[in-house]
N, C-alpha and C positions, 0 to 999 in steps of 0.2 A: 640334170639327172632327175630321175623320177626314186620317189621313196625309197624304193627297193634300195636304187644305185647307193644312194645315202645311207643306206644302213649297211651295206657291204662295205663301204670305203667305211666309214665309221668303225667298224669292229675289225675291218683288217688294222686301222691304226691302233685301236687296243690290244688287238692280238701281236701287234708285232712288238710295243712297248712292255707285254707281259714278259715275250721271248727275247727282249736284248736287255732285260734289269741285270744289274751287276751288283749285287749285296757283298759290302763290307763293312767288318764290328769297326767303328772307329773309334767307338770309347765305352768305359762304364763308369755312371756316374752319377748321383745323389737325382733324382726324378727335378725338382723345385729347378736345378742348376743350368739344365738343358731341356726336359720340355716344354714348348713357349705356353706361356699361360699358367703353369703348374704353380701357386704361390699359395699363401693362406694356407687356410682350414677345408684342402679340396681333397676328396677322396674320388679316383676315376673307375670306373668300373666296367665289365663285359657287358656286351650285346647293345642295344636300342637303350634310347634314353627310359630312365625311370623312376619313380619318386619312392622313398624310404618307404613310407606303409606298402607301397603293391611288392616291395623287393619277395626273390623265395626265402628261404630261413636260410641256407647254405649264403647267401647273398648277405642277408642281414649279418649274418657271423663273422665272415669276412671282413663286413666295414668297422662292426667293432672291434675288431682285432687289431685293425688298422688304428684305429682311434687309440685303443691301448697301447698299439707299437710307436705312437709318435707323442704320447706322453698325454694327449690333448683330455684325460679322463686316467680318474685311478682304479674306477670299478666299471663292472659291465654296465650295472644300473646307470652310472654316472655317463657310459656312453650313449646306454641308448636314449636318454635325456635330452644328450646334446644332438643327436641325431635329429629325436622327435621334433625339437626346437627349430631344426630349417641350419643353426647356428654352424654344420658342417655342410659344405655344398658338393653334391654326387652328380657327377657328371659322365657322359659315357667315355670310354679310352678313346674312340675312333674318332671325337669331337677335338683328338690333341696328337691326330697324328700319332696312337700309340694302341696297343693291344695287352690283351692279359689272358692268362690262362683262366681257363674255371669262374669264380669269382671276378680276379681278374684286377683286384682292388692294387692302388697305386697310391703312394702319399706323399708329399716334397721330401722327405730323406729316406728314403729307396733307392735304391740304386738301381737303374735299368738297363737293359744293355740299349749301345745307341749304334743304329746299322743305318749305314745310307746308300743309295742307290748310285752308286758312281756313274751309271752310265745318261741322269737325267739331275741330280744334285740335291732330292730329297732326302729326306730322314724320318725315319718310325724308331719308335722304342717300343721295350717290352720288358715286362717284371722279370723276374726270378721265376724258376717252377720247382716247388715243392711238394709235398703231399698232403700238408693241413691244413695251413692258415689259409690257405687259397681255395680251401675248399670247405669254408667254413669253423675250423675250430676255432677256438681264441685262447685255448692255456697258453700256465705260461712258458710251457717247453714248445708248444707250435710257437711262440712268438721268439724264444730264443735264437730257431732259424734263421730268421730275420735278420735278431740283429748281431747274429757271428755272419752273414751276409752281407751287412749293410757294414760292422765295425774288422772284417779280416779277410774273407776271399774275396769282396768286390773290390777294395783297396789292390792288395796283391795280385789280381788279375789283373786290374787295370796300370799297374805300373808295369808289368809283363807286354800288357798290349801297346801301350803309347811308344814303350821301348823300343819293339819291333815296326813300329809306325800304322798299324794297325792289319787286319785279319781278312782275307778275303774269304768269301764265304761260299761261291760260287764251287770253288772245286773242290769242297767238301760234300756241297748237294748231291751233285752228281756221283760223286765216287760212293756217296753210304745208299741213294738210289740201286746202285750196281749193286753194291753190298747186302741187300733185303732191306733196310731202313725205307718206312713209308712217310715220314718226317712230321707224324702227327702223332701216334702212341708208341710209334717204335722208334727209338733213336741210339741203337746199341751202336751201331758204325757210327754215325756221326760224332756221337758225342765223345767215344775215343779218339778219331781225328782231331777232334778237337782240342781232347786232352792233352794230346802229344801235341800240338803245337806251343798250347800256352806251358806245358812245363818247361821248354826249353826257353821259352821265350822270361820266363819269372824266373830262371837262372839266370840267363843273359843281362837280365836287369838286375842281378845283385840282389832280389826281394829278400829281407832281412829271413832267415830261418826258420823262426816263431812265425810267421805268417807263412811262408812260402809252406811247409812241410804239411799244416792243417788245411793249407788248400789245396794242394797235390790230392791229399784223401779227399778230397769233400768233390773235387772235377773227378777223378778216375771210380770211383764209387757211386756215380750219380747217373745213371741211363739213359734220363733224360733231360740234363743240361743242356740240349743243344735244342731242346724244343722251344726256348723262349728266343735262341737266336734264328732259329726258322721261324715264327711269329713274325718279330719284328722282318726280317728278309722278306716275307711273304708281305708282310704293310707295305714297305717301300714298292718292292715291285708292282703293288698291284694301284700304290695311290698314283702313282704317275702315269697310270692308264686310265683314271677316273677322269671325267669331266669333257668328255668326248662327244659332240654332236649326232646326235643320231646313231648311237654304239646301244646297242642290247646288252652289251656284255657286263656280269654282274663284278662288283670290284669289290663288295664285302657282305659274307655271312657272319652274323652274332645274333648270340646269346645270353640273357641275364636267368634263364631259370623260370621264368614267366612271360616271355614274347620271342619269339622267332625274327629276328630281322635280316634282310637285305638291301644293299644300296646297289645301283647301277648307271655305267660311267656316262650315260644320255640324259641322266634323271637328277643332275647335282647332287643336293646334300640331304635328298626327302628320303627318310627310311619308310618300308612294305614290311609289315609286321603280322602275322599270324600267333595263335596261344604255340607256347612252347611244345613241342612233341615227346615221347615219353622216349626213352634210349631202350631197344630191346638190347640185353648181355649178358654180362658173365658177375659174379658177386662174389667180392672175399668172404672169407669164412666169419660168419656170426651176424652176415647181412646176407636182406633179401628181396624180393620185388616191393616189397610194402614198405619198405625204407627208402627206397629212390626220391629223386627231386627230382624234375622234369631236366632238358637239355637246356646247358650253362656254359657261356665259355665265348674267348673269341677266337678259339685255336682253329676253327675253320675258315680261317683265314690262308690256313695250309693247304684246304680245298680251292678255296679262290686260285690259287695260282696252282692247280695240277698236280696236287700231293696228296695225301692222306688217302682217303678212301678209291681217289680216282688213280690209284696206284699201288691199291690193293695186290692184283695180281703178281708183283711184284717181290710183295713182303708177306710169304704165308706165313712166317713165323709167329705176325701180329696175330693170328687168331686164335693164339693160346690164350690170351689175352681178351679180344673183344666174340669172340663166338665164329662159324662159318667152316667152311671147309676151303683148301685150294683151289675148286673147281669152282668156288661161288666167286670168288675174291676174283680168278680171272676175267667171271663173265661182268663182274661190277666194273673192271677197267675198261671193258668192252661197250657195255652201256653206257659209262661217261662220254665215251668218244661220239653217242649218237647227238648230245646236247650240248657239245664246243663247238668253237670254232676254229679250231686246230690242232696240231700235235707240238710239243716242244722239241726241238732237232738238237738240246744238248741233253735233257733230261730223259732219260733211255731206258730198257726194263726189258733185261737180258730173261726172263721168262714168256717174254711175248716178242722172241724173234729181233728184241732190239728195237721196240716200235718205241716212237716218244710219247710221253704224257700229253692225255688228252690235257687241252688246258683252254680256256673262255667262255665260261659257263653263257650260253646265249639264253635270256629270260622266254622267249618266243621259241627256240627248238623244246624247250620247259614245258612249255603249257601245251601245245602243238601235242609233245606226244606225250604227256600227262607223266613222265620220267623226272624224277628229281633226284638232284645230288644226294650221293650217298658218302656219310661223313663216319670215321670213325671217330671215338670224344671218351672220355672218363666219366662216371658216372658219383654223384654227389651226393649228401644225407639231404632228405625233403625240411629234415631241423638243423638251428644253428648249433655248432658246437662238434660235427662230426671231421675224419679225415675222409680219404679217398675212400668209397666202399664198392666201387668196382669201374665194369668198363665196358663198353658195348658199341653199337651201331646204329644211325639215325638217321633219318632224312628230314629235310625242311616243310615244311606246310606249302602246296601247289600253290595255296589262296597268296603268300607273298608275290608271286613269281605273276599271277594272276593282275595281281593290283597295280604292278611295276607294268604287266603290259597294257594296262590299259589309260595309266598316268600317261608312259610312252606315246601312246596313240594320241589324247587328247593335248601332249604338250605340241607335238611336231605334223597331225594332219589339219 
């Protein structure tokens, strides 16, 4: 076979791995207990690797909250100390097999959800998603999220789940897809399916009442609990399509808030990095453009596998939310489909005729026609110490997509 050939067999084996993942929760559980690696004094964090001084402030906030949340420091001073020190080590989530929203920060007694891909035997995790700590505050009410997280609905979810022998995850995608859910800022269907699973299921398991009833409220009142378990679903599905000979197809976008990165499944483990792009959106009340932090997060990892933005068309409700009108959001799923290499034949979008989700972002259809992924994401304080302050729409820096094809070229001509 001549190159070409090679690159087609190549992405059709990604594309077809992206299309037969089968995500299910099979546990939640203390981060240290089940991600391999996770031990010590490790904080994991969003996007491409990076060192404490370059982190954004939204970032820097995060880790010390985290450091407060695990007791390793009593004051902020005291953490950022230990930080300065080297003495906690930050490493990226995607180096552990795991993603995080925003922030994205991870520390051994967290509880993550843990999804594995049954139809090839991997496993990804993924935090909680909240609206502060993750997105830089560190009081001590963001941190008490945590840990009524970490000490009463991760416990009683997970005795609800192991009970029923775990959750599959697949035929909720599809169904909140159906639903308007774009499973990246909008998760109003999913994340009721989901509710209404595990309540019956933390009955069936007897979870003691004091537990059981405060997590009832905390799953049915939460929008987007189900975005951390599309996270982790979208890691699994998309890492067992990485590591592909001659595959263009990209397997992961992240963000720390200061670099842009992508990996791609030809390209092993080298991240394609560009400066962070700014989010154009929408701003809760008492914030504005001059408070933003740049684009943060590893939640387009929803776009890697044919969600979020590339499925816009689908979920106009998202745009009360990130900006646009219906008529843009259909042409963005229209656009996606110019730079995959396929459609999903179970992931469907009954506003476009039933058509499936573009999905395998090809780095060469990328640059070719100078089209990049269009992601929706939440938007973060540029300083440490803020929560959510709105939420918008983004695309990736070409110049990644650029450097990945030409690593490409020089690894395989």
């Amino acid at each position: 076979m001549d190159i070409k050939q090679k690159i087609e067999a190549g992405n059709l084996e990604a594309t077809e791995k992206l299309i037969q993942g089968e995500p299910v929760l099979v546990d939640i559980a203390p981060a240290g207990e089940v991600i391999p690696g996770m031990e010590g004094k490790l904080i994991t964090h969003s996007g491409p690797p990076i060192a404490w001084a370059r982190m954004c402030g939204a970032q820097q906030g995060a880790v010390i909250g985290q450091v407060l949340y695990e007791g390793w420091s009593k004051t902020v001073d005291e953490a950022r100390e230990l930080l300065e020190s080297g003495e906690v080590r930050l490493e990226p989530n995607h180096h552990y097999d795991t993603v995080g929203p925003m922030a994205g920060t991870i520390s051994p007694s967290a509880p993550v959800w843990v999804v594995e891909n049954s139809a090839f035997g991997n496993r990804a995790f993924c935090r909680q998603v909240e609206g502060r700590q993750q997105f830089g505050e560190f009081s001590d009410d963001a941190l008490d999220g945590l840990r009524l997280w970490r000490d009463v609905w991760a416990p009683a979810l997970r005795d609800g789940l192991l009970n029923r022998g775990g959750l599959e995850l697949k035929p909720i995608i599809v169904q909140a897809l159906q639903m308007g859910d774009e499973l990246h800022n909008r998760h109003s269907a999913s994340s009721s399916l989901f509710a209404n699973a595990m309540a019956v299921a933390m009955v069936e398991a007897s979870v003691p009442t004091e537990a059981m009833l405060p997590t009832l409220r905390y799953i049915t009142n939460h929008n987007l609990i189900f975005l951390g378990l599309a996270m982790a679903s979208g890691k699994a599905i998309a890492d067992a399509a990485h590591g592909i000979d001659y595959s263009t197809v990209v397997t992961a976008m992240a963000r720390n808030g200061t670099e842009f990165g992508i990996r791609v499944s030809g390209l092993g483990d080298l991240w394609f990095t560009a400066p962070a792009p700014e989010v154009e959106g929408l701003f809760l009340p008492g914030y504005k453009e001059a408070d933003a932090g740049l684009d943060m997060g590893d939640s387009a990892i929803a776009e890697t596998v044919g969600w979020g933005g590339f499925v816009l068309g689908g979920a106009p409700g998202i745009l009360t939310l990130v900006g646009g009108t219906p008529e843009e959001a259909l042409a963005y799923t229209r656009e996606m489909a110019t730079i995959t290499t396929g459609e999903h034949p179970t992931y469907r979008l009954p506003a476009l005729g039933f058509v499936g989700a573009p999905i395998g972002i090809d780095i060469r259809k990328v640059v070719q026609s100078g089209v990049t992924p269009i992601i929706d994401t939440a938007i973060a304080h540029k300083d440490p110490g803020y929560p959510i302050i709105g939420a918008g729409l983004v695309r990736p820096p070409l110049e990644c997509f650029k450097q990945a094809l030409i690593a490409f070229s020089q690894k395989y001509s």
